[in-house]
N, C-alpha and C positions, 0 to 999 in steps of 0.2 A: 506528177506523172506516175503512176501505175500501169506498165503494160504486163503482167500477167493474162496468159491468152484466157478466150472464151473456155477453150478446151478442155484448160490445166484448175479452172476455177471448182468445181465440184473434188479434185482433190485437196486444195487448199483449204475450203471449207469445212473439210473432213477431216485434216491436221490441224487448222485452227481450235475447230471444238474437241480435240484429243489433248492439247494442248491445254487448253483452261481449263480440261478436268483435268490433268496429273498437276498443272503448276496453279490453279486456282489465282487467287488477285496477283499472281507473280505474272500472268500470261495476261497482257491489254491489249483491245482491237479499239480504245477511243480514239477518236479519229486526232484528238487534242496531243497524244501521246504518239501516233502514229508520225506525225505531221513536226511534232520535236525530234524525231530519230530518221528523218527524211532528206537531211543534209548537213553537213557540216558551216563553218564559216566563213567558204570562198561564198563561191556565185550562189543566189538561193534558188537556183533550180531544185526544186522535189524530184524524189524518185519514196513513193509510199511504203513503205513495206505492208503487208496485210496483217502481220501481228507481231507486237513486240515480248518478247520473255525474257525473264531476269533470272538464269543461273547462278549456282552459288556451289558448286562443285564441277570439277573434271568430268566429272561421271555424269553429271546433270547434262551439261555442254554434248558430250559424245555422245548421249543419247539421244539430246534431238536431231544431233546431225546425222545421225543413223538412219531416224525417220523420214529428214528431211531426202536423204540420197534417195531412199527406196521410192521414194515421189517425185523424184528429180524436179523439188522446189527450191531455189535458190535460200543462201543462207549469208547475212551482213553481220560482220563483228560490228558493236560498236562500243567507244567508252564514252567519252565526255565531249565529242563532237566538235574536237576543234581543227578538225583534217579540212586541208583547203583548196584540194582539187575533186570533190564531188565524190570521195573514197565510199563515204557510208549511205548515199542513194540509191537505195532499193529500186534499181531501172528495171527488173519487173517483175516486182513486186516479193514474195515470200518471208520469210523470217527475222526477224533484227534479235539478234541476240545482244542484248542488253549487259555488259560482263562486270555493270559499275558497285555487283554485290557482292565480287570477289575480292575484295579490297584488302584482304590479311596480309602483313608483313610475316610469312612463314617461319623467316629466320636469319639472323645477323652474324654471320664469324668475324670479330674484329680480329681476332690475331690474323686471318688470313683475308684480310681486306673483302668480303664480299658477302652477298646477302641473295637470298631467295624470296620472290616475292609474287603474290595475285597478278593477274593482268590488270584487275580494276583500281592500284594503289598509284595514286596519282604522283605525280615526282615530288608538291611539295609534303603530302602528307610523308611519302617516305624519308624524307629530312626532317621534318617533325619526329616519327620514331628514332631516325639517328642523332638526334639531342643527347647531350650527354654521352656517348661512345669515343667522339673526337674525330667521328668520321662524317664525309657527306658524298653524296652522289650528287655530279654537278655537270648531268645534261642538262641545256636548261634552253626550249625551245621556245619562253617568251609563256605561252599560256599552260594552264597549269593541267597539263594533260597528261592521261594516264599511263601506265610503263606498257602495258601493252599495247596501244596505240603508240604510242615512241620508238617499239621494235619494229611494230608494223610498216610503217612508213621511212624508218631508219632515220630518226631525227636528230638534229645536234644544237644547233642554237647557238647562243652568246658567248660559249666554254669551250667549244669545239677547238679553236685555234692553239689550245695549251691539253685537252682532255681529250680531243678526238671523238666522236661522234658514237651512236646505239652499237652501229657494226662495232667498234674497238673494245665496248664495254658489257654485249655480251657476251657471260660466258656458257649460257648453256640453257636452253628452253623446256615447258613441255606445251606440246604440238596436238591436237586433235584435228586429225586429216579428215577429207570428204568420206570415208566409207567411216568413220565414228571411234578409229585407232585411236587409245591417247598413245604417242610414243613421249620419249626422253630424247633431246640432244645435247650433245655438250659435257659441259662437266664443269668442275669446281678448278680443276688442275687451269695452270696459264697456259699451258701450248699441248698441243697432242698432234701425232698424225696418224691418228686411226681412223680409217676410212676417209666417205665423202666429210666433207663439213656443212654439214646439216642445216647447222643454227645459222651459217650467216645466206644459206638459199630461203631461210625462211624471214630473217629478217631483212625488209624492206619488201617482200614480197604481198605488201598491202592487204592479208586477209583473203587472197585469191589460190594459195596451195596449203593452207592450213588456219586455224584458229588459234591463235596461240592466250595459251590460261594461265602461265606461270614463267616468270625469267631469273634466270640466277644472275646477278651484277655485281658487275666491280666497284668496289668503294675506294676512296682514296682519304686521307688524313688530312685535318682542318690546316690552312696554313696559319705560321705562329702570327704574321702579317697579312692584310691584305689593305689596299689603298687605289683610289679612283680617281682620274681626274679627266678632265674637260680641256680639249683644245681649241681653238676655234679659227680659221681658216678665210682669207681672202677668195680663194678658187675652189672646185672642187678638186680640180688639178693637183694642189698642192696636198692635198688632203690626203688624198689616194698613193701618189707618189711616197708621203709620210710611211703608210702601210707598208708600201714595195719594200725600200728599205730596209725597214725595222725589219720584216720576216725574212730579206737577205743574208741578213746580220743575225739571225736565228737569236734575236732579242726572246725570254720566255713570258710573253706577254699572256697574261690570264686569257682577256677580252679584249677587241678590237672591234669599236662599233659604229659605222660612220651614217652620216646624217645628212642629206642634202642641204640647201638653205631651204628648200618650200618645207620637207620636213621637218627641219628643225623649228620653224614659223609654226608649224600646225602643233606640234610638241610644246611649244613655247606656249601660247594661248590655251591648250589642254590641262597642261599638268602646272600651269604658274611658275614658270623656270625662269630662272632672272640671266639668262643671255639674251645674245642678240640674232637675229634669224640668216646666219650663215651656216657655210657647210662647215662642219664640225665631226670629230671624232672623239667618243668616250672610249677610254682606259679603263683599264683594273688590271692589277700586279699582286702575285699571290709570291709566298716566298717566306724568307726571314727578313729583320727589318732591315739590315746589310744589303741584300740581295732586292727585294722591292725600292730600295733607295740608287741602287746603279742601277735597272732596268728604267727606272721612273729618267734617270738626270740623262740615260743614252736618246730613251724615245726622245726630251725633253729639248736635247739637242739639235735631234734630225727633223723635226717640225720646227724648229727655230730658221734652219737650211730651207725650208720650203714654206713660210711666210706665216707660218703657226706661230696663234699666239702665248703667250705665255701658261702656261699650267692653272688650271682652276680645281683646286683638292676639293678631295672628298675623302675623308679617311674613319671619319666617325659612322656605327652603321646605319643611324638613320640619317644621314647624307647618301650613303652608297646605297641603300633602300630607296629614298625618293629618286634618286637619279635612275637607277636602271627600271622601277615604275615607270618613270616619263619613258624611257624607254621601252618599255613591255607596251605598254598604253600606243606605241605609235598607230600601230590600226583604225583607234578608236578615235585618236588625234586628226586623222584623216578624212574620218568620219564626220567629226564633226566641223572641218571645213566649210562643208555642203551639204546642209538637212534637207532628208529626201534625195539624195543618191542616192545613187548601188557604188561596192565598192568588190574587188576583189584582189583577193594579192598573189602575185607571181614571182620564183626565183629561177636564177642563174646562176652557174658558179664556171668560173676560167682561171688558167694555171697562172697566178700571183706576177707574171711579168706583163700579164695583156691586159690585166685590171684596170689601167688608167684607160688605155684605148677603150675598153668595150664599156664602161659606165659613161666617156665620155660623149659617146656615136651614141647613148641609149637616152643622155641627156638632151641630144641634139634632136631626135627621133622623137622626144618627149614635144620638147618645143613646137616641131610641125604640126603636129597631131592636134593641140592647140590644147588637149586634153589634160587634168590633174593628176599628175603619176609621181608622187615625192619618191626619190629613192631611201633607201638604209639598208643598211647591212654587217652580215659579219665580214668583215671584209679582209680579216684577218688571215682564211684559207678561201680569199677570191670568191665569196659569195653574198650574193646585192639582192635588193628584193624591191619590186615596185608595187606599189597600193595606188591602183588604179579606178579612177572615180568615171561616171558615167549616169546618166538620166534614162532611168527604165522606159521611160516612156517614149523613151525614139531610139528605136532598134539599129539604126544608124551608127547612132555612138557607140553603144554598145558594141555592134562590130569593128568601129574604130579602134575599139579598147582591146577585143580580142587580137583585132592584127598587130597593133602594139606589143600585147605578146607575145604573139607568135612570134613576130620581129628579135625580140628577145631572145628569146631561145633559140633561131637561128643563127643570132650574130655570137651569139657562146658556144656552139658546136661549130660554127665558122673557126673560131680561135681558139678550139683545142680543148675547150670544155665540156661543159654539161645542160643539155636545158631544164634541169632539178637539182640543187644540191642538197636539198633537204624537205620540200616540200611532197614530194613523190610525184606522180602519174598519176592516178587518178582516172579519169574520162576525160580531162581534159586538154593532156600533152601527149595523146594515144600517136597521132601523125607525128610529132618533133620524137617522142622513142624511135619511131622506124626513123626517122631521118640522121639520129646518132644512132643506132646499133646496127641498119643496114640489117644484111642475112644474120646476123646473130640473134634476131627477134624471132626467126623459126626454129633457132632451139627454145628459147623461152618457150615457145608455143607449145611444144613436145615436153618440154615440164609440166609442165599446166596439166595437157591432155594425160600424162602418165600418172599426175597427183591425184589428178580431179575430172577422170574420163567422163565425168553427167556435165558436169562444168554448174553448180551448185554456189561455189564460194565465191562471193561477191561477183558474179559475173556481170562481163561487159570491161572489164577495170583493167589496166594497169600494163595488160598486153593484149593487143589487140587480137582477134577472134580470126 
């Protein structure tokens, strides 16, 4: 899809060829290239952009956005394309800024835990750099996608429940707004209260009130321990209920990552894991070895109480490597269930006492539907995620699979929650936002309009129009 009007085409045309003369083979209109930066990895609906450019400075970035405003053509961040509600779909059409060549780690303060980096440095490469410091940055959203695409969307992943999520661990951006500002927000300090706070309206705000090129982050210290293990579960019931507890008990569990039985079946045949295809829950305990050895024997306990069975370690790192692979992998696990689906995945997240009810009603909901929806999740801080499979070629199902969603994300704003805990908004939960923020979405609206008066930055996304 390209809907760029008739109207607006003769000035794009005239930015496009402005464009390949100041960035030359940095600036591409192949359609091969257009058509890779058209979507992410949820649903593959296209939105084309007409040209894509690869920046490699602040200054570069603010100057096409300069451009772009004065044309009132639309302008898409994107890094490594693994947003999965439809974020980087140029719905119509204009610029993809490309940000995967700002990739420098600027600079690492160990003494003072934290580090300055590109938008284009992706999480594992920046643990790659912090080798050797004794430090590591441990958002870790499953694919290996870029730190500013992680602020964008505000991601957290499998650490989240011990490390807390993008929001806790930035501390301070820089921002290229729609008129082509670079500002600063933030800072290196851990608390301040001067003025608004900038960097947390910006992040999560998916690239629709600013571009952001650069993030300053919190590092944290390697632990002296860390250790894995595998439980595995008669019910999903008993599974979930394990979690309740332990995070009642304010056990400081690393990861908490639970698995349906059809997921874990699909994981099991993907990655050659030698259990058996129930629902299950993967561990990790960070700590000293003291400290990881009572966390490990309390979880170890309270899944004994709820029909868990006996602990399966992992403490060597390539044990902990292949396992959270199998893990990372479940998408593709899913995928290859059913060659030739469509697949696309959708989260929830609910306040840690309603988690057994609402994963149980979305199991039950799964059933009717007749449809393949494995759950997993971090289920640590109440957040599940379904990979829902569907035949493109009957638009039927398809909408089965949408209302399925939808269903989802209702019955999590039903019980106090969220219908994103980490995936964002997108185009595709634009109705479930109004239906959790209510009048609080016409202020968003009035941010938007006061950031981005042409409405330029990813428009169509994230708040509704």
């Amino acid at each position: 899809m390209n809907t760029t009007t008739d109207k607006a085409r003769p000035k794009v045309a005239e930015l496009t060829e402005r464009l390949q003369r100041e960035y030359g083979e940095r600036a591409v209109t192949s359609h091969a290239i257009r058509e890779q930066h058209s979507h992410g990895e949820g649903l593959a609906d296209a939105g084309m952009p007409d040209i894509v450019v690869f920046p490699r400075t602040n200054e570069e970035v603010a100057s096409i956005v300069r451009i772009c405003n004065a044309s009132r053509i639309p302008v898409i961040a994107f890094g490594v394309g693994t947003s999965l509600e439809g974020h980087v779909a140029a719905l119509y059409g204009g610029v993809c800024l490309d940000l995967s060549q700002m990739d420098r780690v600027l600079e690492v303060n160990e003494a003072d835990l934290d580090c300055r980096v590109q938008a284009g440095v992706t999480r594992e490469a920046l643990n790659a750099e912090l080798k050797g410091t004794g430090l590591f940055f441990p958002i870790d959203p499953g694919a290996n996608a870029t730190i500013g695409g992680m602020a964008s969307t505000r991601a957290s992943g499998t650490n989240a429940v011990r490390y807390g999520t993008m929001r806790e661990n930035v501390l301070g951006l820089t921002v290229v707004t729609a008129d082509g500002r670079i500002v600063h927000t933030g800072g290196r300090a851990r608390k301040s209260s001067a003025g608004y706070d900038l960097t947390r309206l910006f992040v999560g705000a998916e690239g629709t009130l600013g571009i952001i090129t650069e993030v300053q982050l919190r590092l944290y210290g390697l632990p002296e321990a860390i250790s894995a293990a595998v439980c595995q579960f008669g019910d999903l019931k008993g599974a979930v209920d394990t979690v309740i507890v332990a995070m009642q008990l304010g056990i400081p569990v690393a990861r908490i990552e639970l698995l349906d039985d059809a997921q874990m079946d699909a994981c099991i045949r993907y990655s050659q894991l030698d259990f058996e295809p129930k629902p299950t829950l993967f561990f990790e305990f960070h700590g000293t070895e003291a400290g990881v050895r009572e966390q490990a024997e309390m979880i170890e306990s309270i899944a004994a109480d709820h029909g868990g069975s006996r602990f399966q370690w992992a403490s060597a790192q390539e044990e902990r490597s292949k396992l959270w692979k199998a893990r990372h992998n479940a998408y593709y696990a899913v995928l290859a269930l059913a060659p030739g689906m469509q697949a696309f995945a959708t989260d929830a997240c609910v306040p840690i006492s309603r988690l057994t009810e609402c994963v149980l009603e979305t199991q039950a909901d799964i059933v009717e539907t007749g449809l393949i929806a494995p759950i997993v999740g971090h289920v640590g801080d109440g957040n599940f995620h379904l990979v829902v499979l569907f035949d493109p070629a009957k638009p039927e199902e398809r909408a089965k699979a949408e209302g399925l969603a939808a269903r989802v994300s209702a019955r999590a704003i039903r019980m106090g929650g969220t219908c994103t805990g980490e995936h964002g908004i997108g185009v595709h939960k634009l109705d479930a936002l109004v239906a959790e923020h209510g009048d609080a979405v016409s202020l968003m609206q009035a941010i938007k309009r006061a950031l981005d008066p042409n409405d330029i930055l990813n428009p169509g996304k994230t708040v509704p129009k």
